[in-house]
N, C-alpha and C positions, 0 to 999 in steps of 0.2 A: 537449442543449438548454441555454443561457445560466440563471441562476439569480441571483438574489440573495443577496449575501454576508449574513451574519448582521448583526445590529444593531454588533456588538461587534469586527467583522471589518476588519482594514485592506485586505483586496485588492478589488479592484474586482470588480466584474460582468462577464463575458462568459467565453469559453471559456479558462481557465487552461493545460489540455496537451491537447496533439489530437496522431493517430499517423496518419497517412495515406500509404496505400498500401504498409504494411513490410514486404519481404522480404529473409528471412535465408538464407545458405546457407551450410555448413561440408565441407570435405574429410575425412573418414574411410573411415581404411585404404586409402587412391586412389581413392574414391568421393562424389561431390558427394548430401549429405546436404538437402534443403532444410530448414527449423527454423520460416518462419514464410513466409504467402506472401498478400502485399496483405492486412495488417491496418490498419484501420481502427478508433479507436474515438475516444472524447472525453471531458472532465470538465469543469466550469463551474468559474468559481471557488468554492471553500465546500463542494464538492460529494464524496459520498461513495461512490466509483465502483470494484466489485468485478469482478476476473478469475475465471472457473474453469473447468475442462476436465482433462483427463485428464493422469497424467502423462508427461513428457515430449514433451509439446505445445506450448513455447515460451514458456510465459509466464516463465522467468526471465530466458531470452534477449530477452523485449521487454522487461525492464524494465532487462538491461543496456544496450541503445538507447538509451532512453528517459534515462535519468542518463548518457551517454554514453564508458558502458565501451567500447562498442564500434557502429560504424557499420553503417547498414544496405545491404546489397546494392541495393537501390531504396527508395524513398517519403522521407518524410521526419516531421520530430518537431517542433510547431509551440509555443513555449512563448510564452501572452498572445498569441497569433494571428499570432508572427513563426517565420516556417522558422529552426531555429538547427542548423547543423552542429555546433559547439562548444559542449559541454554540461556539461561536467562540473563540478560543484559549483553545478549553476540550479538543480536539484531536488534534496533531501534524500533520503537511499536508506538503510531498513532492512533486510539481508539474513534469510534464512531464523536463519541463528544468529548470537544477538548480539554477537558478535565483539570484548564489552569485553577491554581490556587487563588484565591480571592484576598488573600493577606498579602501576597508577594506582587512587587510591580513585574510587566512586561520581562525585563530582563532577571528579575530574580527567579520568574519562572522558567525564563531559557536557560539559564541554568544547573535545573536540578540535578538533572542525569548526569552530570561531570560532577559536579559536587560528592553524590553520593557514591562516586567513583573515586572520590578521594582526590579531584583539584582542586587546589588554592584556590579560593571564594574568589580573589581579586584577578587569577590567571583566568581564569572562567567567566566572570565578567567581562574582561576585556576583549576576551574572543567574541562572547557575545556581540557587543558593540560592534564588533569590526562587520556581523555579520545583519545587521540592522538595514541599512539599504537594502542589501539584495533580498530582503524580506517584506519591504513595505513599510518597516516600522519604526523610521529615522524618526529621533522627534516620541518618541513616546516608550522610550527608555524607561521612564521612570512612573508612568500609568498604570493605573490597576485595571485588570480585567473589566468592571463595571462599565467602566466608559469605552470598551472597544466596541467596533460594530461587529456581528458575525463573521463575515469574510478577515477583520483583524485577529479575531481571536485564536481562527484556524491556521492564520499564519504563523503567530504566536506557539501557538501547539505544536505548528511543522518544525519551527523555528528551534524549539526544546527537543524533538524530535532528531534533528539533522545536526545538532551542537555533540550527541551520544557518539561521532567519529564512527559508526557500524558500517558494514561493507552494503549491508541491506537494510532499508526501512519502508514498515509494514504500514499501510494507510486503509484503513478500514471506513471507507464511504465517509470521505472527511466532508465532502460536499453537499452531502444529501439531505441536510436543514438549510440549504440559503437559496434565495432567489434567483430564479432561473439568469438574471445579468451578471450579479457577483460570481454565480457559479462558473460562466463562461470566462471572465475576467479572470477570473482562479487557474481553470485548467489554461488556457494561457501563461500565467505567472510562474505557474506546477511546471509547466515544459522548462520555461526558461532556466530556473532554480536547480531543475535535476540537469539539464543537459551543462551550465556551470560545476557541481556537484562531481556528476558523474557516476553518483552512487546508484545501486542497483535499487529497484523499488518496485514492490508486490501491492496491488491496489483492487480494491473492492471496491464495485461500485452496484446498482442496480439500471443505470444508464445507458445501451447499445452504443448509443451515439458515442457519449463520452468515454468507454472503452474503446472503441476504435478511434478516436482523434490523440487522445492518449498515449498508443499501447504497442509497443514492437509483437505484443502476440497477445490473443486473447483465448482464457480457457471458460469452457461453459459449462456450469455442476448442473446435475441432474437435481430434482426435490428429494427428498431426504428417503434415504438414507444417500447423501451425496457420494458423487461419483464425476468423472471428469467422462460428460459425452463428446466434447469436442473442442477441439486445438485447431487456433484457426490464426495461423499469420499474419502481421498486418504489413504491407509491402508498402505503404505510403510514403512519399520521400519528405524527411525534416530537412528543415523546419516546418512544421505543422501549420497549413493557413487554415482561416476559416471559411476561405474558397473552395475548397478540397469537400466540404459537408455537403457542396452541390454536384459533384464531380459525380460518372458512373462509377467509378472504383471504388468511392464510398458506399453509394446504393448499394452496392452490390455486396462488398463485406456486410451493410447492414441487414439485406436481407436474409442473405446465407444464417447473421449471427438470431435472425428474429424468425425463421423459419424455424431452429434450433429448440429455442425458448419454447414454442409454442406447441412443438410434438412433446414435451419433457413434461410440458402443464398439464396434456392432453391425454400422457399414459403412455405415451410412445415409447419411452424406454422401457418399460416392464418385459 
C-alpha cells in the first residue's frame, strides 16, 4: 500500500520496488533445484518492509534479483512502477557480511559506490564526512576496518550503503553476527538513520521480534521452493520504543507471525 514519504524525504509517494510473480530455478548436481516460485511482494516509498522465513528459502536469491545480480526465470522487478530488466547499481545492496576493504580507511570505504559512479574522490569524501555523525563514526574517518568493533563495521557498511543516493536499500540480516546488546542498540540507531533518510528499505532478517519492532509490514516465505505465505502489517505507532516488546500488540503480531513459521517448518503449506 502507497504511503507518504516523511516531511524531510526527497522521494515521492507511491510504490518505490514491487517483485511480481519471481521464479528462480538453479541446476544442482543435474537436477533442477527451484529457489523461489511466483513471489510477490512490495514497499512504498519511505517504507520499512521486512523478509523472514526459514533458511534457505530464497530470500538472499530474491534480493540478488532484485539489485540485479542475477535474473529471474519468470516475473519481473518494477522499480517507481516501471518493469526494469537492468538493474544493477538502481537499488543500494548490503550483503549478510560487510565486505569493507581492509586497505581503504572508514571513509574511503564509504565511498566506493559514488566513486565508481564517476564522483570526484574529493566531492565524495566530503559528503561522506558530513554523514559520519549520524552514523556513529565521528572520529574514525580515517581508521581501517581492523580496529572497528562489529556493530562499527556494519555501520560502516550501512554507511557505503546509504552514500549510493538509491530510492531503496537492501540489508540482508546485517545484524545476525553481533551480540544480542549491539544488536538492539542497532535496530535502534537503524530506526533513527532511516526515518532521517527517508529512504525506502527491504530487510532480511531471521528474528520475529526484530521484524516487528522494525518494520511497517512483514512478509513470511514459505521453505524452499519460496513463496510469500503471509503479509502481515505492522500497526505499531513510531517512534518505536522498547516498551511496546511487552505490550499485547506485540505479543500478538509475534504470535500470529511465530504460529506462521511453524506450520511452514511443519509442512503445512504443501
Amino acid at each position: 500500500m502507497p504511503v507518504s514519504p516523511r516531511p524531510d524525504s526527497p522521494i515521492p509517494s507511491g510504490i518505490s520496488l514491487e517483485v511480481v510473480g519471481v521464479s528462480k530455478s538453479f541446476r544442482v548436481d543435474g537436477r533442477i533445484v527451484e529457489a523461489l516460485h511466483e513471489v510477490d511482494l512490495a514497499a512504498g516509498a519511505g517504507q520499512f518492509v521486512t523478509l523472514i522465513g526459514p533458511s534457505g528459502c530464497g530470500k538472499s536469491t530474491l534480493f540478488n534479483i532484485i539489485c540485479g545480480l542475477m535474473q529471474p526465470d519468470a516475473g519481473e522487478v518494477r522499480l517507481a512502477g516501471r518493469a526494469e530488466r537492468e538493474r544493477a547499481g538502481r537499488v543500494a545492496y548490503m550483503p549478510q557480511k560487510d565486505l569493507l576493504l581492509p586497505w581503504r580507511t572508514v571513509l574511503d570505504n564509504a565511498i566506493l559506490g559514488p566513486e565508481i559512479a564517476g564522483v570526484p574522490r574529493e566531492k565524495a569524501r566530503e559528503r561522506a564526512r558530513e554523514w559520519l555523525p549520524l552514523f556513529g563514526l565521528e572520529g574514525f574517518a580515517e581508521a581501517y576496518p581492523a580496529v572497528l568493533s562489529g556493530g562499527m563495521k556494519q555501520r560502516a557498511a550501512f554507511l557505503r550503503a546509504a552514500l549510493q543516493e538509491r530510492r531503496a536499500i537492501l540489508l540482508d540480516e546485517p545484524f545476525g553476527a553481533l551480540d544480542a546488546i549491539t544488536r538492539r542498540n542497532l535496530q535502534e540507531w537503524l530506526l533513527a538513520v532511516w526515518q532521517r533518510l527517508g529512504r525506502t528499505i527491504l530487510f532480511i532478517t531471521h528474528d520475529v521480534e526484530e521484524a516487528i519492532f522494525l518494520s511497517d509490514r512483514v512478509y513470511v516465505m514459505t521453505p524452499r521452493p519460496g513463496r510469500i505465505r503471509m503479509v502481515l502489517p505492522i500497526a505499531l505507532p513510531r517512534p518505536r520504543t522498547r516498551a511496546m516488546l511487552v505490550g499485547s500488540e506485540f505479543a500478538d503480531y509475534n504470535e500470529r507471525l511465530m504460529a506462521v513459521m511453524r506450520e511452514s517448518e511443519l509442512g503445512g503449506d504443501s
